[in-house]
N, CA, C, O and CB atoms as a CASP TS submission, in Angstrom:
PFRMAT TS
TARGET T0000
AUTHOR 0000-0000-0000
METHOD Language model
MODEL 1
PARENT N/A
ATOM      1  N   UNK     1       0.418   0.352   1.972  1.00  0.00           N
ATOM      2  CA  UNK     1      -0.059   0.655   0.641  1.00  0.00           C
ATOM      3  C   UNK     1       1.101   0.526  -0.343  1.00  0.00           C
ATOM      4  O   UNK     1       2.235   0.927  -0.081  1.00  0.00           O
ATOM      5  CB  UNK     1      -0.684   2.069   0.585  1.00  0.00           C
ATOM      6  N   UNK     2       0.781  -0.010  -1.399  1.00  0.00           N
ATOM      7  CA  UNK     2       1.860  -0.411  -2.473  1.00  0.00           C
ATOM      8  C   UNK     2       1.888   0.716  -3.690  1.00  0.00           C
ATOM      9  O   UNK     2       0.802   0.903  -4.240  1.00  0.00           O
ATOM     10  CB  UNK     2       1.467  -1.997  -3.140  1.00  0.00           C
ATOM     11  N   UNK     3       2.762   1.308  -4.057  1.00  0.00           N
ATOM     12  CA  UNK     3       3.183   2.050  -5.074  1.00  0.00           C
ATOM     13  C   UNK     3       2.518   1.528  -6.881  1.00  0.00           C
ATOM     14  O   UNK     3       2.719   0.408  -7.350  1.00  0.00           O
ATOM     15  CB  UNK     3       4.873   1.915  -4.834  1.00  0.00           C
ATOM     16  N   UNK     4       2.001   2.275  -7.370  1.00  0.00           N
ATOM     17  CA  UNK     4       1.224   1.523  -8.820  1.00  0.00           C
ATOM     18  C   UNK     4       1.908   2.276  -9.881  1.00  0.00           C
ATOM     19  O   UNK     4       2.510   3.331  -9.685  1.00  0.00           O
ATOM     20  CB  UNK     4      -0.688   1.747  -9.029  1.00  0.00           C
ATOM     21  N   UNK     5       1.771   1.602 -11.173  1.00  0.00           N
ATOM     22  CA  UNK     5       1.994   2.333 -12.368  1.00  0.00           C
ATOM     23  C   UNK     5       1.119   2.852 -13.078  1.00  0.00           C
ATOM     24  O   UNK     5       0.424   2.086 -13.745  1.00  0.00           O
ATOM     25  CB  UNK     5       2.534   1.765 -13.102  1.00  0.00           C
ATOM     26  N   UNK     6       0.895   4.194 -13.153  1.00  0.00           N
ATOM     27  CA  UNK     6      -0.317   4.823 -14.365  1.00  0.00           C
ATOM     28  C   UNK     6      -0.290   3.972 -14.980  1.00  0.00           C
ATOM     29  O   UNK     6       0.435   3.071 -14.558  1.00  0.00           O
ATOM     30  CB  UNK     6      -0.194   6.094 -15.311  1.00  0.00           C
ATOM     31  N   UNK     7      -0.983   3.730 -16.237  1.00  0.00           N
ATOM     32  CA  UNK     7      -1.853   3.359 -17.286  1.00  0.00           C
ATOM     33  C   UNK     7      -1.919   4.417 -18.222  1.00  0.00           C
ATOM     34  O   UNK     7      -2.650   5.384 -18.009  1.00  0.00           O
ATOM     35  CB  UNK     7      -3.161   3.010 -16.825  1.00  0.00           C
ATOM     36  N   UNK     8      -0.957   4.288 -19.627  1.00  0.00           N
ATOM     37  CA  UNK     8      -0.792   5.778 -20.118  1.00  0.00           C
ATOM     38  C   UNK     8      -1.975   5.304 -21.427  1.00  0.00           C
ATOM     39  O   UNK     8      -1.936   4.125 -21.780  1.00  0.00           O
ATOM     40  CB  UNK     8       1.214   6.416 -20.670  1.00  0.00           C
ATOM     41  N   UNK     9      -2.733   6.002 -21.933  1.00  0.00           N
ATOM     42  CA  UNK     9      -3.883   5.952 -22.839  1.00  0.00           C
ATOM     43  C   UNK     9      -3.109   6.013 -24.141  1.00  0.00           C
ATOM     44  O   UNK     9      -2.277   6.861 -24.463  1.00  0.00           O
ATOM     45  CB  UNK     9      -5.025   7.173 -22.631  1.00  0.00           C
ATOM     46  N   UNK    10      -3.617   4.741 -24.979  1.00  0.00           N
ATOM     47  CA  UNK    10      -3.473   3.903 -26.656  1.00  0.00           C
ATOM     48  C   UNK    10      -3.931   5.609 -27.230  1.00  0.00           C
ATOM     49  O   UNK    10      -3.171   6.378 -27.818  1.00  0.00           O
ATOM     50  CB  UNK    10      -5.091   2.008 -27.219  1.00  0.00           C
ATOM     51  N   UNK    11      -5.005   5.808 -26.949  1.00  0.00           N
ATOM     52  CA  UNK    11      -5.444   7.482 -27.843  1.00  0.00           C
ATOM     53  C   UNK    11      -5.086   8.756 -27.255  1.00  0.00           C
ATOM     54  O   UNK    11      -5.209   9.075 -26.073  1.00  0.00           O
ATOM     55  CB  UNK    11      -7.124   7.779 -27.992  1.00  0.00           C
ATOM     56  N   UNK    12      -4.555   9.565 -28.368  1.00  0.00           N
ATOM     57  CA  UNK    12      -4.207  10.622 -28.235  1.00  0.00           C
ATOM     58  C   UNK    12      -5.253  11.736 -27.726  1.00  0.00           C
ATOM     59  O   UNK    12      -6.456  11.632 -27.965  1.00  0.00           O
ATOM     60  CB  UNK    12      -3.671  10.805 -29.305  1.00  0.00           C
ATOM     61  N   UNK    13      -4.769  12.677 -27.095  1.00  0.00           N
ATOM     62  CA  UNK    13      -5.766  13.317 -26.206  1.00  0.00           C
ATOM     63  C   UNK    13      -5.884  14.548 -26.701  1.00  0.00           C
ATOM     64  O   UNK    13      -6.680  15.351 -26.214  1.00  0.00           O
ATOM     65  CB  UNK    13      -5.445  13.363 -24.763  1.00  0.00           C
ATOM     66  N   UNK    14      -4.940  14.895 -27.945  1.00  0.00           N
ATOM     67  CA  UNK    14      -4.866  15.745 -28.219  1.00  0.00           C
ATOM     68  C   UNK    14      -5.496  16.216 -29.915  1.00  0.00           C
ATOM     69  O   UNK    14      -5.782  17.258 -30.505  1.00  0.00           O
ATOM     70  CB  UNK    14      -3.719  15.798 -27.790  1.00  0.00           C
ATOM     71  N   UNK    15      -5.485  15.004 -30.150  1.00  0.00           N
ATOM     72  CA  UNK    15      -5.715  14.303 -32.020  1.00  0.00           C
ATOM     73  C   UNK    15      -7.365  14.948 -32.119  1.00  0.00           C
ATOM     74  O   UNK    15      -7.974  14.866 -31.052  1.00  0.00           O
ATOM     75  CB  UNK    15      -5.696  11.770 -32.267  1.00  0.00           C
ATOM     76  N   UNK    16      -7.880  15.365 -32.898  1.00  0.00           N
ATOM     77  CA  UNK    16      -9.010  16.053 -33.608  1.00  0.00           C
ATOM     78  C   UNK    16      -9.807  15.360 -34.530  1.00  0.00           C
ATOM     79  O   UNK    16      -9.114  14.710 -35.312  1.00  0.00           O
ATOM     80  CB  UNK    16      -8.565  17.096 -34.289  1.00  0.00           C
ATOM     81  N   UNK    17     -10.923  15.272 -34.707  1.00  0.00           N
ATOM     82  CA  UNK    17     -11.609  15.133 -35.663  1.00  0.00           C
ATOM     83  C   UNK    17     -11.606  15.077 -36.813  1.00  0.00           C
ATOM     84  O   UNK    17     -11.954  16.257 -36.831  1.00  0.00           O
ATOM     85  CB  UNK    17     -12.062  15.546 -35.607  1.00  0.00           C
ATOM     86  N   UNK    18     -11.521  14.731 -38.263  1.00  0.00           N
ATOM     87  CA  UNK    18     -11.385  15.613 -39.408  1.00  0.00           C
ATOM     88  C   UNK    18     -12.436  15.983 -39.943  1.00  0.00           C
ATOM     89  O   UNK    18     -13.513  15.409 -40.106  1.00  0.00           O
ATOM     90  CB  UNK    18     -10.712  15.171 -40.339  1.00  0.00           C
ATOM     91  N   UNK    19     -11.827  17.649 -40.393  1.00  0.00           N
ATOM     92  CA  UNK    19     -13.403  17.880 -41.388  1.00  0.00           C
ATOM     93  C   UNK    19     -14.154  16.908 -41.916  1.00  0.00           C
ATOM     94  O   UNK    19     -15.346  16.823 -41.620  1.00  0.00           O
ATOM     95  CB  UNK    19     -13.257  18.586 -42.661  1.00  0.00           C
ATOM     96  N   UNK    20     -13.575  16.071 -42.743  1.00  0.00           N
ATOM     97  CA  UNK    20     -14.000  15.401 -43.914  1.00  0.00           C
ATOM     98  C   UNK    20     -13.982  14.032 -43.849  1.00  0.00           C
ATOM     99  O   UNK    20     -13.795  13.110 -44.643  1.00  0.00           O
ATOM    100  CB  UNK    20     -13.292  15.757 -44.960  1.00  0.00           C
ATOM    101  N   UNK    21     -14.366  14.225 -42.035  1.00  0.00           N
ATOM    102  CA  UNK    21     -15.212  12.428 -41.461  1.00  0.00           C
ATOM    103  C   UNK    21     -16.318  12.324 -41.569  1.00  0.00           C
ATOM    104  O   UNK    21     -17.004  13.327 -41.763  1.00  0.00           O
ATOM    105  CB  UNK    21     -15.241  11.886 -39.969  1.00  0.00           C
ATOM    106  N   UNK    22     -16.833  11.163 -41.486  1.00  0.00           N
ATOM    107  CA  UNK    22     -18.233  10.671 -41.597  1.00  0.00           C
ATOM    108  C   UNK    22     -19.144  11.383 -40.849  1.00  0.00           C
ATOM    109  O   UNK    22     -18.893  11.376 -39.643  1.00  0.00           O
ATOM    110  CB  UNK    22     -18.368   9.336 -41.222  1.00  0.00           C
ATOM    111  N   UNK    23     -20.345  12.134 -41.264  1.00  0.00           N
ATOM    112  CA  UNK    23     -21.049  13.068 -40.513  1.00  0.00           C
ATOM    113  C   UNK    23     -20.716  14.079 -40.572  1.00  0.00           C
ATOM    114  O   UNK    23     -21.614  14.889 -40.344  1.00  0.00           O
ATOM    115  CB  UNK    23     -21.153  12.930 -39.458  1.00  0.00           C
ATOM    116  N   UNK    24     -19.375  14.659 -40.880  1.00  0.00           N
ATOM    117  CA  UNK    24     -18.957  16.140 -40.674  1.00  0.00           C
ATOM    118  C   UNK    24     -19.621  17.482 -41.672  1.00  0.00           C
ATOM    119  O   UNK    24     -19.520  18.707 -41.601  1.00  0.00           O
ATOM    120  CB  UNK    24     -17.339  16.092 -40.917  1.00  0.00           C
ATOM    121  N   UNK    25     -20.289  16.592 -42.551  1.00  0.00           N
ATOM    122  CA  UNK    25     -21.052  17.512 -43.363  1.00  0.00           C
ATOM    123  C   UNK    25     -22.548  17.632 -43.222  1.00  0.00           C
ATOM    124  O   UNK    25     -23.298  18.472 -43.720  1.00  0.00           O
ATOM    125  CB  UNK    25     -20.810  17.198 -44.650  1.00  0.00           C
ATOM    126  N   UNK    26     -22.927  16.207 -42.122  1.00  0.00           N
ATOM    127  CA  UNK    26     -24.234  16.552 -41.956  1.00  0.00           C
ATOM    128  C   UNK    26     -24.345  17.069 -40.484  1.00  0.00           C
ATOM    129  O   UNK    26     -25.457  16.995 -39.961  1.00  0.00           O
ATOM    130  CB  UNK    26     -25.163  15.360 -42.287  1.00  0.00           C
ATOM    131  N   UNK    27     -23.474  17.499 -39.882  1.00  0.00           N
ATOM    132  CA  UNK    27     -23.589  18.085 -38.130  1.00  0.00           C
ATOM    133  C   UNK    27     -23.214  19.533 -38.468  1.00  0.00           C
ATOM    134  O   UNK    27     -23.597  20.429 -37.716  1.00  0.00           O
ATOM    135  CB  UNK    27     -22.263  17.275 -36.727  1.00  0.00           C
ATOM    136  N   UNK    28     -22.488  19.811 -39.556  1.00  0.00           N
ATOM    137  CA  UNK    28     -21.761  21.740 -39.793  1.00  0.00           C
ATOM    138  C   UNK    28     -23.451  22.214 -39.871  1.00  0.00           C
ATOM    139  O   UNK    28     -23.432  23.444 -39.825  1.00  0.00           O
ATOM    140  CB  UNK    28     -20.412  22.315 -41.985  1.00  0.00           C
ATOM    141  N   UNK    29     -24.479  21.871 -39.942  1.00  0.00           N
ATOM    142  CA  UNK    29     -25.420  22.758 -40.126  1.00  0.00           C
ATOM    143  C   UNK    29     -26.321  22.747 -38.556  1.00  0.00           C
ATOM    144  O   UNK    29     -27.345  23.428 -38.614  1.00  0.00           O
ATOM    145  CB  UNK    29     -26.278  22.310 -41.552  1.00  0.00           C
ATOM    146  N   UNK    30     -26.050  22.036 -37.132  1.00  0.00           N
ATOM    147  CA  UNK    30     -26.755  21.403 -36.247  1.00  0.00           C
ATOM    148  C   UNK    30     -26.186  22.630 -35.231  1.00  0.00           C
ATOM    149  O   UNK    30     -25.013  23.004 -35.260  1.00  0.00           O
ATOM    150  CB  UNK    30     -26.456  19.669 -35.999  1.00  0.00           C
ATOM    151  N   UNK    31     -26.973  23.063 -34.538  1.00  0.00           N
ATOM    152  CA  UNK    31     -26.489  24.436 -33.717  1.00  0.00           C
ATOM    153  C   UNK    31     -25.963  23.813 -32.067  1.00  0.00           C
ATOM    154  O   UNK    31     -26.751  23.738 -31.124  1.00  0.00           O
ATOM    155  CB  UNK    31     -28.117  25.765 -33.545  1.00  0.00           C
ATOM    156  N   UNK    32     -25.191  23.601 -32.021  1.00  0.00           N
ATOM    157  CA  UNK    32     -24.861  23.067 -30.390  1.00  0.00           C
ATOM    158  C   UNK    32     -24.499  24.124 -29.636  1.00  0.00           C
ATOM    159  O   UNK    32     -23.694  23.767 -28.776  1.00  0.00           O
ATOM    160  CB  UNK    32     -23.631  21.993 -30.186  1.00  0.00           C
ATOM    161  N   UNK    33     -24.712  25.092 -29.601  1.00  0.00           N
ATOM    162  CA  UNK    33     -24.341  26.098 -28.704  1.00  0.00           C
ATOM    163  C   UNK    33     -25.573  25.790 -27.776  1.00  0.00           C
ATOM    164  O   UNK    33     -25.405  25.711 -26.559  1.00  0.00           O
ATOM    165  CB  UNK    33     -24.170  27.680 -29.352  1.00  0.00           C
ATOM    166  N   UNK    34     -26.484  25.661 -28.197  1.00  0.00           N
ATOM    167  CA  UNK    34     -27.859  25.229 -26.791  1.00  0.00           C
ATOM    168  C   UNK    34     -28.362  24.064 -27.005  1.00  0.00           C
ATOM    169  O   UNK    34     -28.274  23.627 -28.153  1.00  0.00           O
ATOM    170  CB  UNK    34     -29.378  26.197 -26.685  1.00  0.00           C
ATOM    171  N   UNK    35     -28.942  23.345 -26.094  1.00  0.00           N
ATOM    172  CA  UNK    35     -29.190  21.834 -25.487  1.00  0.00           C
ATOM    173  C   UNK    35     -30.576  21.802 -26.871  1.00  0.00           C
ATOM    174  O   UNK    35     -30.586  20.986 -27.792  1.00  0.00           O
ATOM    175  CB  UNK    35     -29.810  21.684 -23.179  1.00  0.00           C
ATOM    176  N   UNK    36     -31.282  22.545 -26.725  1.00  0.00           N
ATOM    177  CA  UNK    36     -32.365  22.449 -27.527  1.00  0.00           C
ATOM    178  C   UNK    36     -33.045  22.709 -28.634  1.00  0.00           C
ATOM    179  O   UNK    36     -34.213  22.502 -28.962  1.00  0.00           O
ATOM    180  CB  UNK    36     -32.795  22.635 -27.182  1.00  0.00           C
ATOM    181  N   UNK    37     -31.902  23.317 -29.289  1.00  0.00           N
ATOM    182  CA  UNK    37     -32.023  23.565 -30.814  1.00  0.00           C
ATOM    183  C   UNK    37     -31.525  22.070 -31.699  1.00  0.00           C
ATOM    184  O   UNK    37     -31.976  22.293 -32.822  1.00  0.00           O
ATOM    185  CB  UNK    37     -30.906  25.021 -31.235  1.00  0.00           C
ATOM    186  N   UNK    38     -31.023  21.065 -31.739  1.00  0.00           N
ATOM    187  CA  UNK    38     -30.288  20.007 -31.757  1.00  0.00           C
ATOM    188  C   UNK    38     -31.852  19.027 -32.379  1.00  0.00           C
ATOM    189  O   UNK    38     -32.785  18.692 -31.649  1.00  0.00           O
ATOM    190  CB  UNK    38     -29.397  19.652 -30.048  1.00  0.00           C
ATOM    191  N   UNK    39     -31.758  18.790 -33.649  1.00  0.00           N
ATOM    192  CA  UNK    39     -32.621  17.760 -34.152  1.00  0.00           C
ATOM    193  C   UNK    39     -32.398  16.778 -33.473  1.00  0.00           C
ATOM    194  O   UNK    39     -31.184  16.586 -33.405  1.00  0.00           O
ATOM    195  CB  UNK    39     -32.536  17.430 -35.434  1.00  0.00           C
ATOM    196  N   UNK    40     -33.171  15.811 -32.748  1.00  0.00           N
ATOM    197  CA  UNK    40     -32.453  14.827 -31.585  1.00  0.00           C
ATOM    198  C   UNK    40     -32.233  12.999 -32.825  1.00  0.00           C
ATOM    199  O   UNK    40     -31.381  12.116 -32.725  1.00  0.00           O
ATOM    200  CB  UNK    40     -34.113  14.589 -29.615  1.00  0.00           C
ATOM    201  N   UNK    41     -33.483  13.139 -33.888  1.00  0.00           N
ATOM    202  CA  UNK    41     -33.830  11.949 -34.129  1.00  0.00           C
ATOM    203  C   UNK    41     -32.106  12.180 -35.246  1.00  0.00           C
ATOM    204  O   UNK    41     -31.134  11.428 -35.174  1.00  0.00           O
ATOM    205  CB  UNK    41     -35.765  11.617 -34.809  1.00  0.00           C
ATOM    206  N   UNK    42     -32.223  13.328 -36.096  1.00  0.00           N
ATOM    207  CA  UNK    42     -30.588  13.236 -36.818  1.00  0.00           C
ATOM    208  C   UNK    42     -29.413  13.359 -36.237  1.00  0.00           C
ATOM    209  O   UNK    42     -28.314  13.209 -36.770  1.00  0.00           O
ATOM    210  CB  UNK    42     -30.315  14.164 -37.722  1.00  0.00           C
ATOM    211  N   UNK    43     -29.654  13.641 -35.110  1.00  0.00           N
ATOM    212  CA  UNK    43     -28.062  13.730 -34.305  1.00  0.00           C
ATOM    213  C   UNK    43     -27.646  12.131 -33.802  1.00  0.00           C
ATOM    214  O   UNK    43     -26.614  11.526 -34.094  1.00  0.00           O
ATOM    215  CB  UNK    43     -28.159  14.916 -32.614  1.00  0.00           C
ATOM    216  N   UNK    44     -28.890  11.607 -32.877  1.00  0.00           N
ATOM    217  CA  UNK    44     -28.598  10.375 -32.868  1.00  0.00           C
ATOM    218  C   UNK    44     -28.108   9.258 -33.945  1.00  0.00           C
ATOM    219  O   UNK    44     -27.502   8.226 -33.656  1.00  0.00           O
ATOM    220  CB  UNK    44     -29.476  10.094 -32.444  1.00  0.00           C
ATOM    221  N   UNK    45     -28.595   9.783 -35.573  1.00  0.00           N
ATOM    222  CA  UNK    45     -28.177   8.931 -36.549  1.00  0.00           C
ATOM    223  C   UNK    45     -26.787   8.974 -36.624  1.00  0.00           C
ATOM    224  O   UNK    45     -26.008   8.023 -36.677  1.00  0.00           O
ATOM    225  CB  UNK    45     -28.753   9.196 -37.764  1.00  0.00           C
ATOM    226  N   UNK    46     -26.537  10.241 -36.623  1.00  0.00           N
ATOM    227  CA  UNK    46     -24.787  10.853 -36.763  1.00  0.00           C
ATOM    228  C   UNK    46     -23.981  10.290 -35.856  1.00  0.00           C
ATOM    229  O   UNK    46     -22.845   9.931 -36.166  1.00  0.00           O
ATOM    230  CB  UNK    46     -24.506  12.495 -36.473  1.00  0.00           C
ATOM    231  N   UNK    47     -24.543  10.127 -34.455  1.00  0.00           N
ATOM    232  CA  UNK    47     -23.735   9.484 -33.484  1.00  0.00           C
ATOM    233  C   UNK    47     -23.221   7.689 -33.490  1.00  0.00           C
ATOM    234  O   UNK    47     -22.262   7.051 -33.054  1.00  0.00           O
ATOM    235  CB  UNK    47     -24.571   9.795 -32.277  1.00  0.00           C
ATOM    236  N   UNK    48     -24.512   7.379 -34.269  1.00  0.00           N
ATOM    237  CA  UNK    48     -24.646   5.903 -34.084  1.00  0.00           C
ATOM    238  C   UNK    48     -23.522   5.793 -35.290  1.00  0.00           C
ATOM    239  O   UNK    48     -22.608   4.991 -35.096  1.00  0.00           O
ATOM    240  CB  UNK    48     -26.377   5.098 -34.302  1.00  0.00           C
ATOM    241  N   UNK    49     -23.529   6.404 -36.291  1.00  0.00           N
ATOM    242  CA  UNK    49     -22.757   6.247 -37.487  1.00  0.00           C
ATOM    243  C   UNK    49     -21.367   6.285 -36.982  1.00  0.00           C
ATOM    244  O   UNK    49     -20.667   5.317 -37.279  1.00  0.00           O
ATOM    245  CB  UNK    49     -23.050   7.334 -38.584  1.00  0.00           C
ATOM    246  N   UNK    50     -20.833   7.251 -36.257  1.00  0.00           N
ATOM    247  CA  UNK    50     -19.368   7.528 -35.839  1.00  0.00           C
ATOM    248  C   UNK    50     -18.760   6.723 -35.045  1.00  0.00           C
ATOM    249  O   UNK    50     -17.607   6.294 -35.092  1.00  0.00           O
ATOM    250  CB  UNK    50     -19.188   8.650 -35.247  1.00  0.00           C
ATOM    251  N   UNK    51     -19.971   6.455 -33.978  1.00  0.00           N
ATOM    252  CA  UNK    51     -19.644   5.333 -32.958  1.00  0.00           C
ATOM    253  C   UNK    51     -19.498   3.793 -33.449  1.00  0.00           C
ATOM    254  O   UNK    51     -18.418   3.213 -33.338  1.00  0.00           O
ATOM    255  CB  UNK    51     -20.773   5.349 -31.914  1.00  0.00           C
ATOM    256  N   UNK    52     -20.763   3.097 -34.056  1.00  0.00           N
ATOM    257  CA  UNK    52     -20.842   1.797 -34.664  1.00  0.00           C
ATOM    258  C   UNK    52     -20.579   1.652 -35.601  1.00  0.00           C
ATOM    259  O   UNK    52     -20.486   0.474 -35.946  1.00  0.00           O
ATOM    260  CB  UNK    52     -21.687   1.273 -34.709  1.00  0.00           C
ATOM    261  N   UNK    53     -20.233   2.921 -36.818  1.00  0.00           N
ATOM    262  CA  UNK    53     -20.087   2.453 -38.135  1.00  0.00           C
ATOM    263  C   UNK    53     -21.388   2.080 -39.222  1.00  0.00           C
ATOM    264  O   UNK    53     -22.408   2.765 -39.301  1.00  0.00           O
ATOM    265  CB  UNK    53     -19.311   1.298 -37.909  1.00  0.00           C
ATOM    266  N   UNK    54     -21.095   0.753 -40.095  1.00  0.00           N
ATOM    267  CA  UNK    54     -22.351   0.617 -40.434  1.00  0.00           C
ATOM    268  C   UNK    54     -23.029  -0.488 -40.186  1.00  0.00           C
ATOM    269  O   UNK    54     -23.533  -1.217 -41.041  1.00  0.00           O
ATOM    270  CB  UNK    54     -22.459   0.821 -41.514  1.00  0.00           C
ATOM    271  N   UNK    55     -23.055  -0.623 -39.116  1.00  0.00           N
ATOM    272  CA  UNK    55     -23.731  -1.388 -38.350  1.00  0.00           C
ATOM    273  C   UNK    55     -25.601  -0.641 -38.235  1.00  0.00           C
ATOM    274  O   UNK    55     -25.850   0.549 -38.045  1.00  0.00           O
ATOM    275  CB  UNK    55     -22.719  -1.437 -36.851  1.00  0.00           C
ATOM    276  N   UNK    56     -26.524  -1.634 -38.397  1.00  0.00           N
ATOM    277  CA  UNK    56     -27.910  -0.909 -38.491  1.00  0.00           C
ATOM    278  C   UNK    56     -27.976  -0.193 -37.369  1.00  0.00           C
ATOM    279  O   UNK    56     -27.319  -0.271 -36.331  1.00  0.00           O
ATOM    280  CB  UNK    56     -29.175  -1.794 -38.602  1.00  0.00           C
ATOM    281  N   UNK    57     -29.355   0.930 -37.887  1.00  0.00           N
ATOM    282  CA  UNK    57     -29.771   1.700 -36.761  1.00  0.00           C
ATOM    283  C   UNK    57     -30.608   1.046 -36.071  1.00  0.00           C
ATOM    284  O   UNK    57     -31.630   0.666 -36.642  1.00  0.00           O
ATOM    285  CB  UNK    57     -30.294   2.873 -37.028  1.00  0.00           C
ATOM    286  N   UNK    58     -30.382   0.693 -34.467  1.00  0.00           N
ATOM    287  CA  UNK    58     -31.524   0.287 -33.866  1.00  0.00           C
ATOM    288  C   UNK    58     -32.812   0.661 -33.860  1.00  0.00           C
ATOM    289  O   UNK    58     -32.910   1.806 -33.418  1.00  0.00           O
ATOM    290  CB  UNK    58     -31.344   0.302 -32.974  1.00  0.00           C
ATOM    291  N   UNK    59     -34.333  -0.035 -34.304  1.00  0.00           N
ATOM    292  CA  UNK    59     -35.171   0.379 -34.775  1.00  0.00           C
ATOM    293  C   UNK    59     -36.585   0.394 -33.384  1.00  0.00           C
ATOM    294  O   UNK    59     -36.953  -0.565 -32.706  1.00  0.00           O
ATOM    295  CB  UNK    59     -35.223  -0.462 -36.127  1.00  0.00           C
ATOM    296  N   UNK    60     -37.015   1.598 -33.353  1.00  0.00           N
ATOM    297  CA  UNK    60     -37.603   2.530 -31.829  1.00  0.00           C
ATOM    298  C   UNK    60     -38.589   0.963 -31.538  1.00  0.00           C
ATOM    299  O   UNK    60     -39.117   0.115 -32.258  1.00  0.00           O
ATOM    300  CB  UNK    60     -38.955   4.683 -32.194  1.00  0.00           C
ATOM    301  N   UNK    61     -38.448   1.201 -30.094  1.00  0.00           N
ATOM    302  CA  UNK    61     -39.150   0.559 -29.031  1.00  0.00           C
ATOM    303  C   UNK    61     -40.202   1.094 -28.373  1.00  0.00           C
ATOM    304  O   UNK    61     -40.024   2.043 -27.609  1.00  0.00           O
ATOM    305  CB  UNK    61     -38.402   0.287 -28.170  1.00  0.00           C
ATOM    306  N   UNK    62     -41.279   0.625 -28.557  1.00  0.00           N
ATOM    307  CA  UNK    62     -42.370   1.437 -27.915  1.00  0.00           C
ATOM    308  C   UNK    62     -43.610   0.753 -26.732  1.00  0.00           C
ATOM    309  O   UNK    62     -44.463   0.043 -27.266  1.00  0.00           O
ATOM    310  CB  UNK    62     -43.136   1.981 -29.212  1.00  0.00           C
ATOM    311  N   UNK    63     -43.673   0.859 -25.875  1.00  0.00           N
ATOM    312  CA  UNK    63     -44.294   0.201 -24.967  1.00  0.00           C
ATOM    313  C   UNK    63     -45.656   1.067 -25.319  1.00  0.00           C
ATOM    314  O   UNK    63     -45.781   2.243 -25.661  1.00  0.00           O
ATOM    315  CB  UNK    63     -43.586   0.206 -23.425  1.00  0.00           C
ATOM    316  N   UNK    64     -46.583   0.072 -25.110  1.00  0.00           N
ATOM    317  CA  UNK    64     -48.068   0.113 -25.369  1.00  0.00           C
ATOM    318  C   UNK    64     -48.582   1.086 -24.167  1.00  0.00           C
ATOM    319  O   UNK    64     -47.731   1.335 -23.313  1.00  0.00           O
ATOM    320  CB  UNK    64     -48.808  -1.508 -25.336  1.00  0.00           C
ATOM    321  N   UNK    65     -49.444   1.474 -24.052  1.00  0.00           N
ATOM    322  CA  UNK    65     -50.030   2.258 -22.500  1.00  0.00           C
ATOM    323  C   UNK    65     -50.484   1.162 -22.124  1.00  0.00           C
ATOM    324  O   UNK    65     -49.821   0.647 -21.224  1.00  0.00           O
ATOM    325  CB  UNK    65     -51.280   3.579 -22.403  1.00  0.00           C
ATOM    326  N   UNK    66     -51.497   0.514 -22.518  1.00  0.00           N
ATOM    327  CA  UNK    66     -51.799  -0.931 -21.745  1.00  0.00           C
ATOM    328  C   UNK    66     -50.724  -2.090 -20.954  1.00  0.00           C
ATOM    329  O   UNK    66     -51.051  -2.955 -20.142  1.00  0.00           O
ATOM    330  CB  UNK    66     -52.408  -1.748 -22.842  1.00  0.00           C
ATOM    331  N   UNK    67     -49.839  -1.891 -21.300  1.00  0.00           N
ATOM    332  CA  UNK    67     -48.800  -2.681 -21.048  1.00  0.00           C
ATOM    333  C   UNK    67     -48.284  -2.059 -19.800  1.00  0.00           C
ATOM    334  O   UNK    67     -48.038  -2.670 -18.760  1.00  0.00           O
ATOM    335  CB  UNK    67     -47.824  -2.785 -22.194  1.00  0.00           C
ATOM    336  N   UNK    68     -48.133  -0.685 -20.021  1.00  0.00           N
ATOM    337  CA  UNK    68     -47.666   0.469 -19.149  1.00  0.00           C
ATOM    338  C   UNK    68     -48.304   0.681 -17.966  1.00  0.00           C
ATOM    339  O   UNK    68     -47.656   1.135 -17.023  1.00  0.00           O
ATOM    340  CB  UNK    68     -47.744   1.655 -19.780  1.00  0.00           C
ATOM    341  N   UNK    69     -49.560   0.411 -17.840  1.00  0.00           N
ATOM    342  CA  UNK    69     -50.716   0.453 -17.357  1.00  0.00           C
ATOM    343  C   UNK    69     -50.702  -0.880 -16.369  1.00  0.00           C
ATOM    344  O   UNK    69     -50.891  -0.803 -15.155  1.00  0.00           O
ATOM    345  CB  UNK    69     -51.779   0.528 -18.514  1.00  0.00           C
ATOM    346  N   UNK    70     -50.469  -2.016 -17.028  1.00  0.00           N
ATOM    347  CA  UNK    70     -50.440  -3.599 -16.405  1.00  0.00           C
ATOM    348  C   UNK    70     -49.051  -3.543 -15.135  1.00  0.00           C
ATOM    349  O   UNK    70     -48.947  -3.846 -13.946  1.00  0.00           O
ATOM    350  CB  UNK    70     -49.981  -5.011 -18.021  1.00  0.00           C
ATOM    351  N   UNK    71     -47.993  -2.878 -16.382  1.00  0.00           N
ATOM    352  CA  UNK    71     -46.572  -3.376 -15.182  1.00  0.00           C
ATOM    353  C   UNK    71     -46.497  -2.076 -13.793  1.00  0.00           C
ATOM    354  O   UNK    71     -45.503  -1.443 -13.437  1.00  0.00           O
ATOM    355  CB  UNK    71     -44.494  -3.266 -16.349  1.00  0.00           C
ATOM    356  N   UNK    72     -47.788  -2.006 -13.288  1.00  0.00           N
ATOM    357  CA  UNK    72     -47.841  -0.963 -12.063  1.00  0.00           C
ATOM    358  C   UNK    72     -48.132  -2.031 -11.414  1.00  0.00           C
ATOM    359  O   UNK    72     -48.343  -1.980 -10.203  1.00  0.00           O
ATOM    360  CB  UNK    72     -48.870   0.395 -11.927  1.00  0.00           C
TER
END
């Protein structure tokens, strides 16, 4: 077995958020202390925003029951 070099991480592990990032004023009101208090359809907006930027929101996919029904 051959000896390797870590891989030390470009991002800081320690670096924070700022208040006064994108979303940070629309999540201070979103209760995360429990799984299910969490508006799911505005949290996902908030996420997509932080993550992709402004890149569009992907717009919902919905499979028909008939369709649902066929691919059995």
């Amino acid at each position: 077995m051959r000896p390797y070099d870590a891989l030390r991480s470009a991002q800081s592990t320690t670096e924070l958020n700022v208040a006064t990032g994108p979303g940070a004023r629309a999540s201070a009101h979103i209760d995360l202390a429990h799984e299910d208090r969490v508006p799911d359809a505005e949290f996902n907006r908030i996420l997509w925003r932080a993550l992709e930027g402004n890149a569009p929101y992907p717009t919902p996919r919905r499979l028909a029951q008939l369709e649902a029904a066929r691919a059995r």
